[in-house]
C-alpha positions as CSV (number, residue, x, y, z in Angstrom):
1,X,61.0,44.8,-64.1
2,X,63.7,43.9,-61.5
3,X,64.7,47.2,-60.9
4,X,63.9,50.7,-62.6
5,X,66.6,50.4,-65.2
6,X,66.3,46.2,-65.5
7,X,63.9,44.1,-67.5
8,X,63.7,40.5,-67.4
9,X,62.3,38.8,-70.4
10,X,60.3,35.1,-70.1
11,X,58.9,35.2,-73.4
12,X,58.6,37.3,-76.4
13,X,55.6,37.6,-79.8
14,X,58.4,38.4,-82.3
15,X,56.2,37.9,-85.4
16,X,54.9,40.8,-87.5
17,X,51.5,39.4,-87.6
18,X,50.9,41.4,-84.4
19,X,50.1,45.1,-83.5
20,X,49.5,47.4,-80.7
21,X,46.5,49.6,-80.2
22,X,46.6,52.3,-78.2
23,X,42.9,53.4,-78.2
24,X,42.2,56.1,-75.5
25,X,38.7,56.2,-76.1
26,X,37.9,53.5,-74.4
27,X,41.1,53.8,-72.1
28,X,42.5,50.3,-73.3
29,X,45.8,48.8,-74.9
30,X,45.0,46.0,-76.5
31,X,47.6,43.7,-78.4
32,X,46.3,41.4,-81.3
33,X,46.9,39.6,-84.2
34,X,46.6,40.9,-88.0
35,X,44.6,38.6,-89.9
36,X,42.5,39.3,-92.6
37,X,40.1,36.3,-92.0
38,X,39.1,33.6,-89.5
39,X,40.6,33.6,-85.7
40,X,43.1,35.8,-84.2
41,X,44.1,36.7,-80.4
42,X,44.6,39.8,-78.6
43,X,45.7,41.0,-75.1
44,X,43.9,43.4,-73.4
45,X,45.2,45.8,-70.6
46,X,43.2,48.3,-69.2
47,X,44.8,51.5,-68.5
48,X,43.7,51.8,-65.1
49,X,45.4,48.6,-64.6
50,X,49.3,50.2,-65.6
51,X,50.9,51.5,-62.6
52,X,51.4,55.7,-63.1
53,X,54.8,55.6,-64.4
54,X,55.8,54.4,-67.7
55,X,59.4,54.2,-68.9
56,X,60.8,55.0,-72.2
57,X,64.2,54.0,-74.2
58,X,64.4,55.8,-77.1
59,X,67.0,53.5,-78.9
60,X,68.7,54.8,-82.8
61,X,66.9,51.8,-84.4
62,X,64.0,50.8,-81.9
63,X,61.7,52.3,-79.3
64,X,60.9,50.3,-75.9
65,X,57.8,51.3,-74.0
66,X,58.2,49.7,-70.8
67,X,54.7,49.4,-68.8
68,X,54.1,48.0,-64.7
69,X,50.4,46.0,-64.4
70,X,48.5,45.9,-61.6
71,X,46.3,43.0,-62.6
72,X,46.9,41.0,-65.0
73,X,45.6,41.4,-68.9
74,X,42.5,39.1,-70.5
75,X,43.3,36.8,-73.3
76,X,40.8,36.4,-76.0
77,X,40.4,34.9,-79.7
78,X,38.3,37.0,-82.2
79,X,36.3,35.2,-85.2
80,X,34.2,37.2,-87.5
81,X,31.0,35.5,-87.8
82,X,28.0,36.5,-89.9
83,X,26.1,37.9,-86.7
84,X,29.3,39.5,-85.5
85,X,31.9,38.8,-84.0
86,X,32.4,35.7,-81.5
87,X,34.3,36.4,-78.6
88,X,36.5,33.5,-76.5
89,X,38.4,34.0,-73.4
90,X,41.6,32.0,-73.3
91,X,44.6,30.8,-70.8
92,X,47.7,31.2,-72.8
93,X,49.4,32.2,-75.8
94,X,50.7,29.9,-78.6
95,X,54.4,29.2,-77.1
96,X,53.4,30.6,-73.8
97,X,52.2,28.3,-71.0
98,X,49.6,30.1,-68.6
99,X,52.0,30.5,-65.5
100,X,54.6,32.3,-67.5
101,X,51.6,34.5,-68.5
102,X,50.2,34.7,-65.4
103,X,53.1,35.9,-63.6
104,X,54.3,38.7,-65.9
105,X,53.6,42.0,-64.4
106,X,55.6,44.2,-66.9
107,X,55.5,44.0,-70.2
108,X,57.7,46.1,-72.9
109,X,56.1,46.9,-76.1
110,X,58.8,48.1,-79.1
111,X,58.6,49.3,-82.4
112,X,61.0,50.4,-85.0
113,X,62.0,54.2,-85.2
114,X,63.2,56.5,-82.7
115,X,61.6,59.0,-80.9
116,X,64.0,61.9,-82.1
117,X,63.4,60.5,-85.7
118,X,60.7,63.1,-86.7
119,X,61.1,62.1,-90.1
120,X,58.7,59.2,-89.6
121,X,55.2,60.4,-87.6
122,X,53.7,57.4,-88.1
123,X,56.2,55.2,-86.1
124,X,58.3,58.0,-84.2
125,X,55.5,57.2,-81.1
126,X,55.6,60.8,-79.8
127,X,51.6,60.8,-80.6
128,X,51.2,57.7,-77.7
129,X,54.0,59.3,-75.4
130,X,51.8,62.7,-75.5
131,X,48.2,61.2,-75.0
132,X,49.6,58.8,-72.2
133,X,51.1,62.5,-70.0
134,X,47.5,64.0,-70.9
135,X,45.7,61.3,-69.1
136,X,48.1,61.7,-66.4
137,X,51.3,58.9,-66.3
138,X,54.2,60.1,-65.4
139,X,56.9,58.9,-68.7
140,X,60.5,58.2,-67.6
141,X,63.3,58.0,-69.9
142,X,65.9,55.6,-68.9
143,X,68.2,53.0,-70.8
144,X,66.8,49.5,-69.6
145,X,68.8,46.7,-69.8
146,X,67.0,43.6,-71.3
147,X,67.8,40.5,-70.3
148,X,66.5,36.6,-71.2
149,X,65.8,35.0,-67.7
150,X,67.7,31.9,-67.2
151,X,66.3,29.7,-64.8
152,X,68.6,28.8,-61.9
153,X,69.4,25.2,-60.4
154,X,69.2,26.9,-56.9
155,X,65.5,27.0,-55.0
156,X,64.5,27.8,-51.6
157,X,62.0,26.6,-49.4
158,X,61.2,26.5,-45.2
159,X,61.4,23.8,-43.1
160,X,57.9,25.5,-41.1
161,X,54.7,25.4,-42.9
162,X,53.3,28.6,-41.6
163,X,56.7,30.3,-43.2
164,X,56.3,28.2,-46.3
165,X,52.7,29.4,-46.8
166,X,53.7,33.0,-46.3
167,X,56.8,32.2,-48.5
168,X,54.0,31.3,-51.1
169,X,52.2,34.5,-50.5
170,X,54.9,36.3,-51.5
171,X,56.3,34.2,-54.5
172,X,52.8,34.4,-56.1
173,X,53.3,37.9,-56.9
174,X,55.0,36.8,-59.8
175,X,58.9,37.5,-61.8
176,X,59.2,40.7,-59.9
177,X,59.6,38.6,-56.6
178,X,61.3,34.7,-58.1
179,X,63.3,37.0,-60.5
180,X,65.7,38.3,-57.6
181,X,66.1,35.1,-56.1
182,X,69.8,34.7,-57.2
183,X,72.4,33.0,-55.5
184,X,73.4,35.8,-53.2
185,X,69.6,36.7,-52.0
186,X,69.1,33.1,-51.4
187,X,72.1,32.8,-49.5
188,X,70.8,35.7,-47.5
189,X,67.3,33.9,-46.6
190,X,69.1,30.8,-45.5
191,X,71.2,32.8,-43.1
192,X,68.1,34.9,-41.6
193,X,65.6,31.6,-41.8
194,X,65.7,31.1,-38.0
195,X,64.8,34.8,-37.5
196,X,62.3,34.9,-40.0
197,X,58.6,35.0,-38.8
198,X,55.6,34.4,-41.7
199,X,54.4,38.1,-40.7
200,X,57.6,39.5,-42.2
201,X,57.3,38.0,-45.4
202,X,53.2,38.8,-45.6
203,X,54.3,42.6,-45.1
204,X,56.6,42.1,-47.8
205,X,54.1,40.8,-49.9
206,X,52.0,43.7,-49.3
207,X,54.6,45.8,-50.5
208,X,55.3,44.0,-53.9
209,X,51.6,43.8,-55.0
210,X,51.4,47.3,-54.5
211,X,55.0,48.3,-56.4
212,X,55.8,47.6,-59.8
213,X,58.8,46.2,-58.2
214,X,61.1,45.8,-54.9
215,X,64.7,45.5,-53.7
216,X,64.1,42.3,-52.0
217,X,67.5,42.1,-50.7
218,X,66.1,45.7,-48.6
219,X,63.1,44.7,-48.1
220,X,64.4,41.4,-46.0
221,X,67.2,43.2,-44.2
222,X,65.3,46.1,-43.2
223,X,62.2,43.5,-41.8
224,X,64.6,41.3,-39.7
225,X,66.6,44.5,-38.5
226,X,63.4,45.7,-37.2
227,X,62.1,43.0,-35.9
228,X,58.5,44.0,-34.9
229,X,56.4,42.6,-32.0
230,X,54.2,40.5,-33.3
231,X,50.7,40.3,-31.9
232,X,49.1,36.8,-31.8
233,X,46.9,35.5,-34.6
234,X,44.1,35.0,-31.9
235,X,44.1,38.6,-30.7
236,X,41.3,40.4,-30.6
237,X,39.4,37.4,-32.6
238,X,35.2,37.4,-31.8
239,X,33.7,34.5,-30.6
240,X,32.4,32.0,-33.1
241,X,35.3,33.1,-35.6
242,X,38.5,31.1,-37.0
243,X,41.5,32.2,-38.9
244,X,41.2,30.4,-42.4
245,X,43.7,30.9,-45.4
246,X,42.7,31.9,-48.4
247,X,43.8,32.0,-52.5
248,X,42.5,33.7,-55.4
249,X,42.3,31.9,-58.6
250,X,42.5,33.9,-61.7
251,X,42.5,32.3,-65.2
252,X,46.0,32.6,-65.4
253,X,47.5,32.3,-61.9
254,X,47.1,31.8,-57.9
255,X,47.6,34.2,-55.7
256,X,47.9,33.2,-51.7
257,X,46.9,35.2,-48.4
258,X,47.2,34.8,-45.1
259,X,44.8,34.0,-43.0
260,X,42.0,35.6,-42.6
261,X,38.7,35.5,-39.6
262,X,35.7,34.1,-40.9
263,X,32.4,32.8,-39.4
264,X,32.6,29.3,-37.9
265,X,30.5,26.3,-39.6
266,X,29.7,23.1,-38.5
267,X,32.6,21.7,-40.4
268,X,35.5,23.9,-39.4
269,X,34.4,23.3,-35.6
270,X,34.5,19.8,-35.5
271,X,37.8,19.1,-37.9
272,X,40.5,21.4,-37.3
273,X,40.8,24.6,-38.7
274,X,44.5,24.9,-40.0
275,X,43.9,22.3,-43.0
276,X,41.2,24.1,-44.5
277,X,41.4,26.8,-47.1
278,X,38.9,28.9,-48.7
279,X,39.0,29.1,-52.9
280,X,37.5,32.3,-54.5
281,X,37.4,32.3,-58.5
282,X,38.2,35.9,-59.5
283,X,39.0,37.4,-63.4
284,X,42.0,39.0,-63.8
285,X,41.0,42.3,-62.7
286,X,39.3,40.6,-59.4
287,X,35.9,41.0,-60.3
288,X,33.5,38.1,-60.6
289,X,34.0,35.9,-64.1
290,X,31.4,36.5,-65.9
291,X,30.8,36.7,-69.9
292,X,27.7,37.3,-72.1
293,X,28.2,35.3,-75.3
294,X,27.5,31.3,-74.8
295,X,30.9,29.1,-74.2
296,X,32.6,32.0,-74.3
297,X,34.0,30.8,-71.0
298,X,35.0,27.2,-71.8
299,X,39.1,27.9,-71.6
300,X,38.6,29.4,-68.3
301,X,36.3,27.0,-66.6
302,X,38.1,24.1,-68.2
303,X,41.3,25.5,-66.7
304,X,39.8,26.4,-62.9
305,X,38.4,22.8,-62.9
306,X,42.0,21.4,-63.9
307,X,42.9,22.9,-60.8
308,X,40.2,22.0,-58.3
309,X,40.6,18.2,-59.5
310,X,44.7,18.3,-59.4
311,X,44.8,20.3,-56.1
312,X,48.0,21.9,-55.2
313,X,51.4,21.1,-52.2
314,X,52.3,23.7,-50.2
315,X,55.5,21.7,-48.5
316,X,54.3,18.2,-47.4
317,X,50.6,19.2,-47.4
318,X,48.2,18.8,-50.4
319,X,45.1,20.2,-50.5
320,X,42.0,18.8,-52.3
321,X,38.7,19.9,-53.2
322,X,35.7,19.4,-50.3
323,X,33.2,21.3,-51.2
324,X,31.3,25.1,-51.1
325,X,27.4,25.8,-49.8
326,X,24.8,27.8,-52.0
327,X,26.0,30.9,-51.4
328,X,29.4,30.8,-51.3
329,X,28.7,29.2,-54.8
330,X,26.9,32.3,-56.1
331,X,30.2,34.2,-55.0
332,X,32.6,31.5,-56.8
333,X,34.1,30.7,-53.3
334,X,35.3,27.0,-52.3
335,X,36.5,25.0,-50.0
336,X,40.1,23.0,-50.0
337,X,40.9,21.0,-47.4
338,X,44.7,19.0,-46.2
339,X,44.4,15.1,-45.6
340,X,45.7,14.7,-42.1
341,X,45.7,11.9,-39.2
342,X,43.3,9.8,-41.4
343,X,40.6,11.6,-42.3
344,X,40.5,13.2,-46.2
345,X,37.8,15.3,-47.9
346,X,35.6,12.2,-48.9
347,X,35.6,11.4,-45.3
348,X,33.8,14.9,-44.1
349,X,31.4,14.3,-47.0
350,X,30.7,10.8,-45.7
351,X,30.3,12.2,-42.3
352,X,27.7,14.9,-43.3
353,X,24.7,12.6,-44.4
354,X,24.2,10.4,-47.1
355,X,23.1,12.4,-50.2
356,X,24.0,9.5,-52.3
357,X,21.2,9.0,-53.9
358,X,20.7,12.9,-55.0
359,X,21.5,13.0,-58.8
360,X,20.4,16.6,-59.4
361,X,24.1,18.3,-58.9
362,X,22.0,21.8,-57.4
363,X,20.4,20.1,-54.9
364,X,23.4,18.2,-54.0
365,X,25.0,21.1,-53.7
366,X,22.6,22.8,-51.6
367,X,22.0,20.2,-49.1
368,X,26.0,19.0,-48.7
369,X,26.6,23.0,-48.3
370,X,23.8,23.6,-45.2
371,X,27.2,21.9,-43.4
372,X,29.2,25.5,-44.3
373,X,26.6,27.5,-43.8
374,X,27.9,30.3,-41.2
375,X,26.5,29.3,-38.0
376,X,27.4,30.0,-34.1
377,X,28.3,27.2,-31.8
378,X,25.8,27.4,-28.5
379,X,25.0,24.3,-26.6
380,X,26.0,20.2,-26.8
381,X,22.9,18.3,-26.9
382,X,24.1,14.4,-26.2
383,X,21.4,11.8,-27.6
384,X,21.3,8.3,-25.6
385,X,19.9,5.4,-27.3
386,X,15.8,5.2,-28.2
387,X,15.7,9.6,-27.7
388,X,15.8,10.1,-31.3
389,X,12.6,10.5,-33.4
390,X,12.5,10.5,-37.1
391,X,9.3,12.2,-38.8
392,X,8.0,10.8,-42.1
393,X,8.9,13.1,-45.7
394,X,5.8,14.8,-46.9
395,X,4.9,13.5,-50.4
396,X,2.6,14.1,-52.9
397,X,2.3,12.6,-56.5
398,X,5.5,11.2,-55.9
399,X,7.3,14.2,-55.2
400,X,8.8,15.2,-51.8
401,X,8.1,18.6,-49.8
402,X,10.5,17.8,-47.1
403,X,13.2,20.6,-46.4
404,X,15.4,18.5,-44.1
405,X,14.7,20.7,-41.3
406,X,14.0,19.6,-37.9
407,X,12.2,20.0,-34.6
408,X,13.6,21.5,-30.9
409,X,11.7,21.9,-28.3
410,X,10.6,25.7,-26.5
411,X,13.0,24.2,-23.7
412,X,15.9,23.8,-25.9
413,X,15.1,26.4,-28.0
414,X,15.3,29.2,-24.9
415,X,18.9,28.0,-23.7
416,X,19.8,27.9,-27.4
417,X,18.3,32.1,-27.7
418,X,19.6,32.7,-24.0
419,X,23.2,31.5,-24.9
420,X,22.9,33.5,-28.4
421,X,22.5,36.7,-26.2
C-alpha cells in the first residue's frame, strides 16, 4: 500500500490450489495449499501482527481484503507423516524470490462474490468482516486501485556514507518506501541532497516502520523545511562506550539501524569503530529463532549463512564476517566488520592469538570471543624486552586445565580498581 486508496502488486498465487483461513481461535490467518497428500506450504500471519485498520472493496464479481503487517509472516511446508505432521520453515515461495517476500508489508487477499451478494453465505465474506470489528480492527471501505509494479531504470544513491547508511535504513522498510521512488520524488532527493543530514532520513524511517504507509514526498519536505538542530552523536555518551551500527536479519530480509552505544571491547578500541557492525539473527516477529522439531530450521540457517559468507556493500564499503563471543552467540548476535587501510577481518583474528590449532568450533569460539567480551579500558601497561613470563599449562592424562587466564600483580591490580572507581 502506497497510499490508502493504492496497492502495488510484486507478485501474485493465482492458482486455486490455495485457501485462506481465518481461524480466530487461535488469532491467526494462515494461507496454504490444498492438497490431499504429501507437501504443501502455508503463510502464517498473526493477527497481532496486522496494523488496526483493514480495507475492504467490495467489487460486483470479487472481494479484496486489503491488510498492513507489522512484521513479516512465517513460511512453512506441511507433510503428513505417520507420527504427525513434520513441520519446515522456509525462505520463499515457488516463483517468489525471498527479497520480494521479505519486503511486502501489505498483502490483499480476494475471493469471488460480493459482499452485498447475500445470496451466497459461504463466499459473501461478511462472517470474516464481522469477527475481524469484534476483535477490534477498524474495516474501511474504499475502491483500491491495483497496480503491477514496474521496475524503473532510475536509482538513487548518496555520495556520503553516513547518508547512504541512513538511506539504507530507510529503504529496508520495504515497497512502501522504494515503491514511491518515481521520477519526480527522486528528482526531489537530488535537489535537497546537500541539505539532507542522515538524522532526517532515520526519523523518517521511524515513521514508516510504524505506518502501514507514508507520503514520502511530505515526509522529506516537511524534514528539510524544519531543519532541526542536530545534537552530536557523541553527546551525552558514557565513558567506555562507542556508537556501533547495527542490522537485523530475519529469514527473509535486513533491516538497518543507526547507530547505537554499546560497551567497548578490546577489539573496537584498538581498530576503529566506524567499520564495524553488529549482526543480530531475529524471526520474523523479532523474537529469537528457535523451533522444536529436528531440521526444521535448515532453510533458515542455510539462508542466514548465505549471508554471513557473501557479506553485503553499503556504497564503496563491504562488510564481512569477523566474529561474535559466547554470549553474544547465545543471543544470535555477530560481528561484521569493513576492510580499510590494510587491515581485513582475517587480520583482527590473526592479531588476537593463535587458536590455530583449536579444532573443537565451541572452544574456538569461546576463546577468539574473550576479544569482544565487554570490558573497560583503564591503564597502558608497556612490556620491554625479557619482562614477560610465561607459566606452564596444567595437564593431566593428557588433557589441559589451563583457562588462558593470567597473573597481575596487587600493585597493578590497585591502579587498575583505583582507575575503575
Amino acid at each position: 500500500m502506497i497510499s490508502p486508496v493504492k496497492f502495488s502488486k510484486h507478485w501474485e498465487v493465482t492458482s486455486k490450489e490455495w485457501c485462506v483461513l481465518f481461524e480466530n481461535d487461535k488469532e491467526l490467518l494462515t494461507i496454504e495449499e490444498i492438497v490431499s497428500s504429501g507437501e504443501h506450504r502455508a503463510i502464517e500471519i498473526p493477527y497481532n501482527s496486522i496494523h488496526d485498520a483493514v480495507v475492504v472493496y467490495p467489487e460486483q464479481e470479487e472481494t479484496s481484503l486489503f491488510i498492513n503487517i507489522k512484521s513479516n509472516p512465517k513460511l512453512f511446508t506441511r507433510e503428513k507423516k505417520i507420527f504427525g505432521i513434520e513441520e519446515k520453515r522456509i525462505v520463499s515461495l515457488p516463483d517468489v524470490r525471498r527479497e520480494s517476500f521479505g519486503r511486502s508489508s501489505s498483502f490483499c487477499v480476494r475471493w469471488s462474490g460480493n459482499l452485498l451478494d447475500n445470496a451466497n453465505n459461504e463466499t459473501n465474506g461478511w462472517d470474516v468482516i464481522f469477527r475481524l470489528k469484534r476483535l477490534g480492527y477498524h474495516v474501511v471501505y474504499a475502491r483500491v486501485s491495483s497496480m503491477h509494479y514496474s521496475p524503473r531504470a532510475s536509482t538513487f544513491s548518496f555520495k556520503d556514507f553516513d547518508k547512504e547508511y541512513a538511506w539504507a535504513c530507510l529503504c529496508s522498510q520495504g515497497y512502501k518506501v522504494t515503491d514511491q521512488l518515481d521520477d519526480d520524488n527522486i528528482l526531489l532527493l537530488k535537489r535537497s541532497e546537500n541539505t539532507i543530514v542522515p538524522e532526517m532520513l532515520h526519523r523518517i524511517a521511524v515513521i514508516a516502520n510504524e505506518r502501514p504507509f507514508i507520503n514520502f514526498p511530505s515526509l522529506i519536505t516537511k524534514e528539510v523545511n524544519t531543519n532541526k538542530t542536530i545534537l552530536s552523536e557523541n553527546e551525552d555518551l558514557p565513558p567506555n562506550y562507542s556508537l556501533i551500527r547495527r542490522m537485523v536479519l530475519t529469514p527473509t530480509k535486513h533491516v538497518f539501524y543507526p547507530k547505537e552505544p554499546i560497551v567497548q571491547n578490546r577489539i573496537i578500541r584498538q581498530y576503529e569503530e566506524e567499520y564495524f557492525i553488529r549482526i543480530v539473527f531475529r524471526d520474523e516477529d523479532y523474537e529469537r529463532v528457535s523451533a522444536i522439531q529436528p531440521n526444521s530450521l535448515d532453510a533458515v540457517i542455510e539462508a542466514m549463512k548465505q549471508f554471513m559468507q557473501k557479506g553485503f556493500h553499503i556504497l564503496d564499503r563491504k562488510y564481512e564476517f569477523l566474529g561474535c563471543s559466547n554470549s553474544q552467540l547465545r543471543e544470535h548476535g555477530f560481528w561484521l566488520f569493513c576492510p580499510n587501510n590494510g587491515i581485513n577481518a582475517q587480520n583482527i583474528r590473526d592479531d588476537c592469538g593463535d587458536i590455530s590449532s583449536e579444532r573443537c568450533v565451541a572452544s574456538y569460539v569461546s576463546r577468539f570471543g574473550l576479544c569482544f567480551s565487554a570490558s573497560r579500558d583503564t591503564i597502558d601497561v608497556g612490556v620491554r624486552p625479557g619482562e614477560e613470563v610465561f607459566e606452564d599449562d596444567i595437564e593431566r592424562n593428557d588433557y589441559c586445565f589451563s583457562d588462558g587466564i593470567g597473573k597481575i600483580s596487587p600493585c597493578l591490580a590497585a591502579k587498575v580498581s583505583h582507575f575503575g572507581k
